[in-house]
Steps between C-alpha positions, in 0.01 A plus 500: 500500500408851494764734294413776775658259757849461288470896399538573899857322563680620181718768614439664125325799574235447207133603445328183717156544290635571136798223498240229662226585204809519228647190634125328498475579163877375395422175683131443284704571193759250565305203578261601209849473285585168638146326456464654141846355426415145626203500290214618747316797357194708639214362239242660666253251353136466635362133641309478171815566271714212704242210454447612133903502494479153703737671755450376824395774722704394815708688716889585363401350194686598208334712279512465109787673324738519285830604669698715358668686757758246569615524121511856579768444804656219394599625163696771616646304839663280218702800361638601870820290590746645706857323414737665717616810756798635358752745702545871311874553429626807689595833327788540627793335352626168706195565744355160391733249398389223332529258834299715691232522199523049564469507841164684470419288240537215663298627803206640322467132308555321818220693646279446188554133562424478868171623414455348210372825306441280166196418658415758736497790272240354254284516900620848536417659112184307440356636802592835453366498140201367637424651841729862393672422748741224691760501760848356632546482859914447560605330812852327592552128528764449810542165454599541082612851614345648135206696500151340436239666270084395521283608283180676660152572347311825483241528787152378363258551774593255659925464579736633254782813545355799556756777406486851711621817307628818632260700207360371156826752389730343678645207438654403765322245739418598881471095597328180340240316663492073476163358525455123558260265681597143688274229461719243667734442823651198640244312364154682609295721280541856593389847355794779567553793303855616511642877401854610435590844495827578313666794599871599360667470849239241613218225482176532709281154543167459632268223502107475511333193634168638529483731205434810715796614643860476436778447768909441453610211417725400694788266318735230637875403345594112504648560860204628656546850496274765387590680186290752510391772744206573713382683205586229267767676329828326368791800393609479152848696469818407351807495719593840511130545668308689175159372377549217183202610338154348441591140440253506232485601128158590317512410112246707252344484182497769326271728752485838685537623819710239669285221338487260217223423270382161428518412122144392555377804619306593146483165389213378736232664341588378186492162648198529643350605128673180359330297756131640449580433107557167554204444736302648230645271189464225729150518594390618114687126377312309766193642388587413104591220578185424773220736339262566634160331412151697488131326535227696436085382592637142603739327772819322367602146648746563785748265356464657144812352353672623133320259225206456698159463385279771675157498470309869514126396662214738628396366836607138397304573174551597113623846408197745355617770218423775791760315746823726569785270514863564427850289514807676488874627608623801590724662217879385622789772564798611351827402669661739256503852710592368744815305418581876332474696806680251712827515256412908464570484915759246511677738239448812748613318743832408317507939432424600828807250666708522186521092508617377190304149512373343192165480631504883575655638171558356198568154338731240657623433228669857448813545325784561756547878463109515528507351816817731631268847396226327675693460816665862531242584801528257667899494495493891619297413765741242615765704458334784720477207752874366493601843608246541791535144619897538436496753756345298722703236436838701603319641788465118629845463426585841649361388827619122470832644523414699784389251712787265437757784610289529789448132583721291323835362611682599181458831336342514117678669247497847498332649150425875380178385348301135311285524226211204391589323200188376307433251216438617212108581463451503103452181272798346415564278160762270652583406118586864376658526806769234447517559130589909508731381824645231227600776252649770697697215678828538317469852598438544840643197636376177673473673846237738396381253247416303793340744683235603248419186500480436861157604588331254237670238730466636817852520586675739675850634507631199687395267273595693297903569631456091565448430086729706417784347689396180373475550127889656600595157669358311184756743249773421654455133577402510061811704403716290751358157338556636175833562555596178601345361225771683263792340373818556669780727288869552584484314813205728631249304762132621547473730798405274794090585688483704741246737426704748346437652158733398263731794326654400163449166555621525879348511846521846699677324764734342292629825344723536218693118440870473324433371142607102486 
């Protein structure tokens, strides 16, 4: 599908020619992204070099590499864990009682669970550290009434989310474009391209069955009526009428001008040196190992065999003095240089992505605050990303919200603003962790004692609330057990259990007792 033919329905008033070359481009340097991470890397090896390599020279075949991109992506994805949206406290005295600050916590985690976000947002950051850029498309669910979140891929070429900005300067979006192809209905093969165009007031379909023209779709409800328009619009406006915004959100990575950066942007070449290294060391230890054998003035047996006999005849006769005949192997190669260069780029590769894996920098065996200097790139570089993507996030949330005051049957909590809670991204010694908690215990109490500790156990502050009150059930049940253990003085009898904390020997609800 031509881009000229989608540039001609989006209302965006945009430069047709410049935006279908720039997104062109965008789409070639995503899908390069995504075969590089998955290991399938632009060798640009001749015919001869394969059957030297023994690579078969078929089509799609995987070339030889070493992969190191998806170290690259996957070592920083594992630093990025989003824990929780968390309501900001009004200003204002009394504005935001603490049962209004529940209530959004409850509907922010309730949301988080629907769409199971554990899972989802590993999707969500690994692609946008690997393609620059990712997206979250936020719809409603009437039959759950909670909104629905689906994570969408950058446009590669071929379908994807196409994003369409008012100016590289501005950074608000005009409308986003959803590109995706259908291979299957009711059972028969089919090839249909469908487009979405999503305004802030509305969404445009079309759909291509020929892949030279696009017409509206026209859409159907469960009871048979259309949805959309002759034009194959659907309105998208709260209750009060106003537009509810483009219902979706574009994550970056770092990046400029409205878009992100892929962390394996200057990484690729690199890779592609590492990989002609190792074609190299490859081929020189297959040819030390297999030398290559010389005859000179006479013709070898074709099954010449090592600790065979070979017999050197002139014409099927003896040898004179003046004969010319020679027997030999080429000199072997050194493995050496190469295995140098290869760690010398594996190393650069490590600098230029600030990836703190032992086989970039260092030793693995590293003393502890080694590998914490080591990893101080690669932790700003997360951080930088916690606070683009944790816009994002609220911006889903922002609109989530929207859309269930506008659809749902019950109305959310109202909130002045949420924030995205991440995990911690550095190296954590669980041990020193408990054992500095352990010491400023008697200090600071068991509540906080508990929550420094939390995060090495993955608890949060209900489990946390929920140990507390037991460990409070178990002291009293102790104290009350151990005072009816105690001999009986002047009559006294031991305060009876009913989970009340004993006072001078007595239960609260008891009170003060005459003396016998």
């Amino acid at each position: 599908m031509s881009l000229s033919l989608i540039a001609q329905v989006v209302r965006a008033k945009i430069a047709e020619s410049a935006w279908i070359k720039d997104t062109e481009v965008r789409g070639e340097k995503v899908a390069r992204y995504r075969r590089y991470m998955d290991g399938d890397h632009d060798a640009n090896m001749t015919p001869e070099m394969r059957r030297l390599l023994r690579i078969k020279a078929r089509e799609n075949s995987a070339e030889f590499c070493d992969n190191y991109m998806d170290v690259v992506v996957q070592t920083m994805v594992d630093r990025v864990t989003l824990t929780a949206m968390d309501s900001v406290p009004s200003r204002k005295a009394g504005n935001n009682p603490p049962a209004a600050e529940d209530a959004v916590a409850v509907w922010t985690k309730a949301v988080l669970n629907f769409n199971r976000l554990d899972a989802m947002q590993g999707d969500v950051h690994e692609s946008t550290i690997r393609d620059g850029d990712s997206f979250v498309m936020v719809g409603f669910d009437n039959d759950k009434q909670i909104p629905k979140f689906t994570h969408e891929l950058a446009y590669d070429g071929v379908s994807g989310i196409i994003p369409v900005y008012q100016s590289a300067d501005v950074s608000e979006m005009d409308c986003a474009i959803k590109v995706w192809h259908i291979t299957s209905s009711e059972g028969r093969l089919v090839d249909t391209l469908r487009v979405n165009v999503y305004y802030p007031d509305r969404i445009q379909k079309f759909i291509s069955t020929d892949g030279t023209s696009l017409a509206p779709f026209q859409e159907r409800g469960v009871d048979g009526r259309e949805v959309t328009d002759a034009g194959g619009n659907i309105p998208w406006l709260d209750r009060a009428g106003k537009p509810l915004g483009i219902p979706i959100v574009h994550f970056r990575n770092r990046g400029r001008q409205n878009y992100g950066l892929s962390e394996l942007e200057n990484a690729i070449p690199l890779q592609d040196v590492v990989n002609r290294l190792w074609h190299s060391l490859v081929m020189t230890a297959e040819l030390s190992a297999f030398r290559i054998l010389v005859a000179k003035g006479f013709t070898p047996p074709q099954d010449l065999t090592p600790g065979m006999i070979v017999k050197i005849l002139n014409n099927g006769g003896p040898l004179s003095k003046d004969d010319n005949v020679d027997f030999y192997a080429l000199d072997e190669g050194s493995i050496e240089q190469f295995l140098k260069a290869i760690q010398l780029a594996t190393t650069e590769i490590g600098k230029v992505t600030r990836t703190p894996a032992p086989e970039f920098m260092g030793a693995d065996d590293s003393s502890g605050e080694a590998l914490k200097q080591r990893e101080i790139g690669l932790i700003g570089k997360v951080k930088r990303f916690q606070i683009k993507a944790g816009n994002s996030w609220e911006d889903v949330f922002g609109l989530a919200h929207r859309l269930q005051s506008a659809f749902g049957n019950k109305q959310p909590p109202a909130f002045e603003r949420l924030y995205a809670c991440w995990k911690d991204a550095e190296i954590r010694n669980d041990k020193v962790t408990i054992e500095n908690a352990n010491l400023i215990r008697p200090v600071i109490g068991d509540e906080a004692f508990l929550e420094i500790i939390a995060p090495v156990y993955g608890w949060d502050d209900d489990k946390v609330q929920e140990i507390l009150a037991q460990a409070a059930e178990q002291k009293v049940a102790a104290m009350e057990a151990a005072m009816r253990a105690m001999p009986t003085f002047g009559g006294r009898q031991p305060p009876p259990s009913n989970g009340q904390m004993p006072v001078n020997g007595q239960s609260m609800k008891q009170g003060a007792m005459a003396n016998g």
